[in-house]
Wavefront OBJ file of the C-alpha trace (Angstrom):
o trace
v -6.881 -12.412 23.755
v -6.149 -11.048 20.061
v -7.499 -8.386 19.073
v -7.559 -7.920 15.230
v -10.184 -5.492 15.102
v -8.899 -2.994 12.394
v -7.103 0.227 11.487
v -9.684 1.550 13.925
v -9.418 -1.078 16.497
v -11.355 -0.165 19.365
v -9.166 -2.222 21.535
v -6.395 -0.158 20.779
v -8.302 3.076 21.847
v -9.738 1.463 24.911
v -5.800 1.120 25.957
v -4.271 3.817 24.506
v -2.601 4.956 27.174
v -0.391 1.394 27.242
v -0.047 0.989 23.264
v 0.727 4.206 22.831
v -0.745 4.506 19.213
v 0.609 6.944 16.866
v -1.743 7.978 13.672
v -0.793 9.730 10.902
v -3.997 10.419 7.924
v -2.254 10.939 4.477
v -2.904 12.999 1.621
v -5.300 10.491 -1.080
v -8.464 9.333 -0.731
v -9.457 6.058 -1.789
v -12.483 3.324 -2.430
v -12.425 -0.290 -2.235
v -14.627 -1.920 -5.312
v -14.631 -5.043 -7.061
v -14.842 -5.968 -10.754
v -16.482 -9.228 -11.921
v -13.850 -9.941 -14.014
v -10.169 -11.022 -13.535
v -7.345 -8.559 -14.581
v -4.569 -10.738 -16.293
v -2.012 -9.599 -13.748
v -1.452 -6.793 -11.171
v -2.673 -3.534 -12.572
v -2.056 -0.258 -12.161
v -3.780 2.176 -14.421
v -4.104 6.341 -14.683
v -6.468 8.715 -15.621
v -5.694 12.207 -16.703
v -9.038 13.777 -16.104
v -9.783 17.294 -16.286
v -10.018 17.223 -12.473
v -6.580 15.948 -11.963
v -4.661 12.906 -11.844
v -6.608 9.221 -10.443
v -5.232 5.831 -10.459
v -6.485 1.945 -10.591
v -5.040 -0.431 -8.142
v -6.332 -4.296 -10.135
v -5.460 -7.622 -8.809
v -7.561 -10.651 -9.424
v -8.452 -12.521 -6.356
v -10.675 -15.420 -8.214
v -10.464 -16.742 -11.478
v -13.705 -14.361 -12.180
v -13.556 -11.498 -10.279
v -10.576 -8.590 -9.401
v -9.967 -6.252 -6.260
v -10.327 -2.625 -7.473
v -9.005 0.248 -5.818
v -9.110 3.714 -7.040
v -7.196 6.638 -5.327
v -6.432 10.165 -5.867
v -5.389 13.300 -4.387
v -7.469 15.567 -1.762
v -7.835 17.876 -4.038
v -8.726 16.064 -7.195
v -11.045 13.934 -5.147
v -12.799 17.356 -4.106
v -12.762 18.507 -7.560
v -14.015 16.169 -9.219
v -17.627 15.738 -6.682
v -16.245 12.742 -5.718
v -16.651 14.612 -1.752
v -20.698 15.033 -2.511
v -21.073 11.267 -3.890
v -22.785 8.075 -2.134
v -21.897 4.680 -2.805
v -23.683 4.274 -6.253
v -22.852 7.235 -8.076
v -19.291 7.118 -6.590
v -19.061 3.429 -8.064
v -19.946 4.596 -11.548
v -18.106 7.450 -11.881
v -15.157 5.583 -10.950
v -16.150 2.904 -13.697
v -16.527 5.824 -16.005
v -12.866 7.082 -15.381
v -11.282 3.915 -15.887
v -13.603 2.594 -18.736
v -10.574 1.742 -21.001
v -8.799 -0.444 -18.156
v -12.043 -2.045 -17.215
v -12.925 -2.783 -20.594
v -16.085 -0.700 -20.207
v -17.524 -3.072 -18.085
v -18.960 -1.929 -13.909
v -17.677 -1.560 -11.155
v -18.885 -3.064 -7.693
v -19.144 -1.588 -4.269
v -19.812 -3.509 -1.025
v -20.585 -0.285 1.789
v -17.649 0.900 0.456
v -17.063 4.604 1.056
v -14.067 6.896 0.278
v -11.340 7.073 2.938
v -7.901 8.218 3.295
v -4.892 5.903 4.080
v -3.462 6.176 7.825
v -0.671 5.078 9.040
v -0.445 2.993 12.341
v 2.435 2.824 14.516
v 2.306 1.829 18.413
v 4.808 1.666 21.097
v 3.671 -1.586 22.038
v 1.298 -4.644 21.087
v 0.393 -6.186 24.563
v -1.333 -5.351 26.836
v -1.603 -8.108 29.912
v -2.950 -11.275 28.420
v -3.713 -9.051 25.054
v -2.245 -8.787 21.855
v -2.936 -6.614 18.830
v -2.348 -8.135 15.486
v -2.662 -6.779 11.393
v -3.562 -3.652 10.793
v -4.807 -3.132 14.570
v -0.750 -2.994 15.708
v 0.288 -1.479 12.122
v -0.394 -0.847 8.692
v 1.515 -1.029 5.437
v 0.120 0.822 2.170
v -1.674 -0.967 -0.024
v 0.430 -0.506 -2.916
v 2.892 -2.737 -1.468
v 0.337 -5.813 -1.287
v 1.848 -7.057 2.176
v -0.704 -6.264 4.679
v -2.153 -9.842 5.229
v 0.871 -11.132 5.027
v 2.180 -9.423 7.516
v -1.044 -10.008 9.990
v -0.123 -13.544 9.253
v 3.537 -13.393 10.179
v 2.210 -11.749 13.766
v 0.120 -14.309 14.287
v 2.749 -17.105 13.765
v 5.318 -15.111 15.804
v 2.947 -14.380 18.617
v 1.862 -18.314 18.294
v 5.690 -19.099 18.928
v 5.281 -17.018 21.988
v 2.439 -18.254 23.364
v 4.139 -20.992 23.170
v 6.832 -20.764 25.273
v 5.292 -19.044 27.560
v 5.158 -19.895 31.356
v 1.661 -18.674 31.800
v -1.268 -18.337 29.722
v -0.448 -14.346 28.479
v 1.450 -13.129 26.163
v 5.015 -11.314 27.332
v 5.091 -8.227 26.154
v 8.822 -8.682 25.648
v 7.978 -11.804 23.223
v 5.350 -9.392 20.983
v 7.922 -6.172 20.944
v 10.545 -8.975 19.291
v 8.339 -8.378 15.978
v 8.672 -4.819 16.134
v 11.640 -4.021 14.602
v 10.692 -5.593 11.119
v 7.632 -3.278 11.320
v 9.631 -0.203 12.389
v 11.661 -0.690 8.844
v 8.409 -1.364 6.901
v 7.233 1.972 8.599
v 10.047 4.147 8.778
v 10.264 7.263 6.781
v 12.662 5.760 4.634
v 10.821 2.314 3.949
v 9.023 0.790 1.586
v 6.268 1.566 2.460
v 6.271 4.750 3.572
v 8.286 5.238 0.131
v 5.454 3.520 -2.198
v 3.367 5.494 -0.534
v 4.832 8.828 -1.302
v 5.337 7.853 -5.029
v 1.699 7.199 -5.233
v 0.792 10.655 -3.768
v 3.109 12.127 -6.198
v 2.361 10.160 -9.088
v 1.295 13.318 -11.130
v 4.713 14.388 -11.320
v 6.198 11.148 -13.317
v 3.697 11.369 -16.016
v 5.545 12.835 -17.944
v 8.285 10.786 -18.356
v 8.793 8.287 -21.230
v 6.975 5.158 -20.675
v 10.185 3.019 -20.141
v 11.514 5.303 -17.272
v 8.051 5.591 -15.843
v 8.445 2.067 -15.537
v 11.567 2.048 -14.172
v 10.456 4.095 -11.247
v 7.327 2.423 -10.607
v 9.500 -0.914 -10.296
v 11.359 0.689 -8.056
v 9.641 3.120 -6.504
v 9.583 1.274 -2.877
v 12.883 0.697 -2.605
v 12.750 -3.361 -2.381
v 13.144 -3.659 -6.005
v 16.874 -1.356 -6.793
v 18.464 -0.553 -10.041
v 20.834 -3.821 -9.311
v 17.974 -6.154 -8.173
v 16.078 -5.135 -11.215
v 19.198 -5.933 -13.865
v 19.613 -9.521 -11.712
v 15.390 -10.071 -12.282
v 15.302 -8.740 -15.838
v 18.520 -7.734 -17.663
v 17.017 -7.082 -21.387
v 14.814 -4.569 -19.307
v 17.240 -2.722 -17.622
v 19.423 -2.929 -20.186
v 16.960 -0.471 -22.309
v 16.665 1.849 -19.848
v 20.643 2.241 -19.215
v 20.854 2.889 -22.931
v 17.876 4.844 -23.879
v 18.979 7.649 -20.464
v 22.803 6.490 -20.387
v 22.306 6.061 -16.807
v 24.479 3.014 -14.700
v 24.958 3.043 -10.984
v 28.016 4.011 -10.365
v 28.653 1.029 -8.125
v 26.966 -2.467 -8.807
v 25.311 -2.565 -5.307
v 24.083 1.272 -5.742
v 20.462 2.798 -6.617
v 20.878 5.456 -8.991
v 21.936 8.408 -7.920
v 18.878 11.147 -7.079
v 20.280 13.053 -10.691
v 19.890 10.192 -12.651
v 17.086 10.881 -15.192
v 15.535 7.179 -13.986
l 1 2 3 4 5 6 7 8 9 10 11 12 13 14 15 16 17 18 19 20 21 22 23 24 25 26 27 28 29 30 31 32 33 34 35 36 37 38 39 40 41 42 43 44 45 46 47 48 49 50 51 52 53 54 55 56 57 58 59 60 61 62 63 64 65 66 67 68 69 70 71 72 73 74 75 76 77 78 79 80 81 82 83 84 85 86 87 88 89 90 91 92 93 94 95 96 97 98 99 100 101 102 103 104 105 106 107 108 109 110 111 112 113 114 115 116 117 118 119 120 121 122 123 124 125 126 127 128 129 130 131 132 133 134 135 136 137 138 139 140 141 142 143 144 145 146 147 148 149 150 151 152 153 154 155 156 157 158 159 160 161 162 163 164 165 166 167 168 169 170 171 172 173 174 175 176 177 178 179 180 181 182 183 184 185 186 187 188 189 190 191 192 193 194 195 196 197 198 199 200 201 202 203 204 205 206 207 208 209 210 211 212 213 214 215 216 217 218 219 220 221 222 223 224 225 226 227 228 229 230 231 232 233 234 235 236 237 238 239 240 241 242 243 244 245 246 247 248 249 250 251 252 253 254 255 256 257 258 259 260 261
């Protein structure tokens, strides 16, 4: 039995007391829209509104249409009405905010509703012949675009156990052997966990010139390091280094936390 059922998987609540879920609700709130238009790449747009700082998540997902995703703070959310919106007027406003990126053109909503991001973390994943997979075992920020891919790579790795199996369940010692991939994704020092925070904080690195604000959003999970980034695109990095006279100290090092990228 697999039970994909969600960030609020009702399977997972019926056994809590085996999975042993652990929830934590984070500080943005966020909407899920649509454009029917494709962006050119993957976006990611602000808006320095008198209510506070908002930002566009934009990928295309057909060659005539894009995934839209608008967060912000609590507090700018609240500020702004956002809190005392339904699904239409929510949908333009957001539009409205981000008229430059979109080009002036609408925004879509399908029962989408403002939510806040929550992070998903459980002991374990089986449960006798059950097994929770995607976001119903675990979930990774959206800014890090790995969710589904990760849902997939459960399913393949619980497929291998099922497998090999002598019975028709699932071992819980067979599903746990994908846990600690997910325990790095999730940790407070992972990606994303650290895209995440960056995204939260995003108000403070506005201010920075738009090659270092670059710089850390390239970087800003952790995957992508000062050294990766110079192997991927030298000319870039190369900039930077000059234009803040900042080089890691050691070729396999991050910058250090003083460096002004």
């Amino acid at each position: 039995m697999v039970a994909a059922d969600g960030v609020h998987s009702l399977t997972r609540a019926a056994y809590a007391d085996v999975f042993a879920p652990r929830v934590t609700t984070h500080r943005c709130r966020y909407i899920w829209l649509a454009a029917d238009f494709a962006f050119d790449a993957f976006r990611f747009e602000t808006a320095e509104t008198e209510h506070g700082v908002m930002q566009l998540h934009g990928y295309p997902y057909t060659k005539n249409a894009s995934t839209v995703i608008v967060e912000m703070r609590e507090e700018v959310w609240r500020a702004a009405g956002l809190d005392r919106c339904g699904e239409a007027e929510s949908t333009e406003r957001c539009a409205a905010f981000f008229a430059g990126a979109l080009g002036g053109r609408p925004l879509r909503s399908n029962s989408s509703s403002w939510t806040a991001f929550r992070t998903v973390v459980n002991d374990r994943w089986s449960h006798g012949n059950t097994v929770l997979l995607g976001d119903a075992a675990h979930t990774a920020h959206f800014s890090i675009g790995s969710g589904t891919k990760l849902a997939v790579e459960d399913a393949l790795r619980t497929g291998r156990v099922r497998r090999g199996a002598a019975r028709p369940a699932v071992r819980p010692g067979g599903v746990r052997e994908r846990a600690p991939p997910r325990r790095r994704l999730h940790a407070a020092r992972g990606p994303a966990a650290a895209s995440l925070r960056w995204f939260e904080e995003l108000g403070t690195y506005l201010d920075q010139p738009p090659r270092q604000f670059a710089f850390s959003l390239l970087t800003r999970s952790r995957r992508v390091t000062h050294d990766n980034l110079r192997l991927r695109d030298p000319a870039f990095t190369e900039t930077v280094e000059d234009d803040f006279g900042c080089r890691p100290a050691h070729p396999r090092c991050s910058p250090p936390s003083g460096c002004a990228v």
